[in-house]
Legacy VTK file of the C-alpha trace (Angstrom):
# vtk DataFile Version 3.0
C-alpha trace
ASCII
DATASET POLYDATA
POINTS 100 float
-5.329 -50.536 0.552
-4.547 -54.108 1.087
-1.194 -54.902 0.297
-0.222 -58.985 0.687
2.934 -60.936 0.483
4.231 -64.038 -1.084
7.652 -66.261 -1.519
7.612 -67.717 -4.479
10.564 -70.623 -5.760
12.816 -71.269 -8.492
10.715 -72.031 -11.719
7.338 -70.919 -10.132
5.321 -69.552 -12.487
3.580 -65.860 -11.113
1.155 -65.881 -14.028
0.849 -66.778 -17.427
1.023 -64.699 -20.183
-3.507 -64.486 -21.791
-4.465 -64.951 -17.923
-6.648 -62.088 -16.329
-4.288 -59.115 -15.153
-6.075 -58.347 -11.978
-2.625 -57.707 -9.777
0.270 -55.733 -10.046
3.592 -56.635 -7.937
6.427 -55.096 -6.398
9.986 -57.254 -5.746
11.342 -56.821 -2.063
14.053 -59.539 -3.383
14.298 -61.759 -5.931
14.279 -61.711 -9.654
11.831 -63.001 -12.602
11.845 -62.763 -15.887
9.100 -61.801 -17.973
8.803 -63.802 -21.307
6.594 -63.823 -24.566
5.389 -66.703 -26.906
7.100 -66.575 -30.523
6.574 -68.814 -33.049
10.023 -69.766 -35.834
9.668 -71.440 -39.039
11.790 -74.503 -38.498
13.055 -74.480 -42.470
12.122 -71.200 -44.382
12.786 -72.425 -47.910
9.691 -74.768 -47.447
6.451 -72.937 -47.670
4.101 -75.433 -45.568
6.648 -76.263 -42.836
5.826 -76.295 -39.129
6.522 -73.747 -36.914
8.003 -74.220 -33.865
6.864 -72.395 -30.460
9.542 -71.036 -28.174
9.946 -68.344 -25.287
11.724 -65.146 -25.803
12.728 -63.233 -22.480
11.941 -59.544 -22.965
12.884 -58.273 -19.441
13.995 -59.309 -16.120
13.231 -57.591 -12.900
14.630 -57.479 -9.714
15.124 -55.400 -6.118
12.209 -52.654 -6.368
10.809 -53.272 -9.706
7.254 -53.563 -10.148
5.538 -55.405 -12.918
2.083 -56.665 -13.991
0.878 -53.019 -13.632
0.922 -52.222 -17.502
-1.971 -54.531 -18.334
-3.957 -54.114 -15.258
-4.210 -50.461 -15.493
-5.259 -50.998 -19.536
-7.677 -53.948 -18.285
-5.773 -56.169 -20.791
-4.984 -60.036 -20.478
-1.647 -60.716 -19.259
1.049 -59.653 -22.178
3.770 -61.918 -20.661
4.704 -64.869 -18.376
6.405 -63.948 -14.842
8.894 -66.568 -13.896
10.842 -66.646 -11.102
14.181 -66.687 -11.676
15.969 -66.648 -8.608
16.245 -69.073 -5.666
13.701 -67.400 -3.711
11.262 -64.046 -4.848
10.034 -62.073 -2.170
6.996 -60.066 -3.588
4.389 -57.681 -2.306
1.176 -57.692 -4.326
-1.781 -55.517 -4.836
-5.160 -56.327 -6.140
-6.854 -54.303 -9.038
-10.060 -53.670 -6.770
-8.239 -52.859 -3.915
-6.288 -49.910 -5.687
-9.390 -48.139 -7.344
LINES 1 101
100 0 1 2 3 4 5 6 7 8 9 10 11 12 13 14 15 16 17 18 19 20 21 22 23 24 25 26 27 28 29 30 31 32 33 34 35 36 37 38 39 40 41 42 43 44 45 46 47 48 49 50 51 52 53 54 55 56 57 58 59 60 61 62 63 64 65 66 67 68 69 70 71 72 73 74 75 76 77 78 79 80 81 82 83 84 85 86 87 88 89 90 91 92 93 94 95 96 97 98 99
């Protein structure tokens, strides 16, 4: 196994959510938050109104939480973004051919 490391910043993006899920990460230190697309009806009593796009966090991780290993191990696209949240994220990472 080939395990890296990276430092990632405030506001850096890990991945996006639709892009190939071909690594899963563990936190040393930081946090991130993971986040999902959702679309809102800006004024539901009009049928053909626009919708508006916003982000929804649905988890943040932190110390010793892993993520990105749910879609690689289904060999799905990316289900979320991973943001970093924190001043600084430590991460280890682990590629999807490496592991098998």
């Amino acid at each position: 196994m080939n395990i890296r490391r990276r430092i990632y910043h405030l506001d850096e993006i890990i991945y996006e959510e639709g892009s190939e899920s071909s690594m899963l990460f563990l936190i040393k230190n930081g946090e991130i938050e993971l986040s999902k697309k959702a679309r809102f009806e800006s004024n539901k009593s009009c049928l053909n109104t626009p919708k508006s796009t916003e982000r929804i966090v649905i988890a943040q991780k932190t110390h010793s939480d892993c993520f990105g290993e749910v879609e690689m191990a289904l060999e799905i696209p990316r289900d979320t973004r991973a943001k970093c949240v924190s001043s600084t994220l430590d991460v280890y990472y682990i590629s999807k051919r490496r592991l098998y």
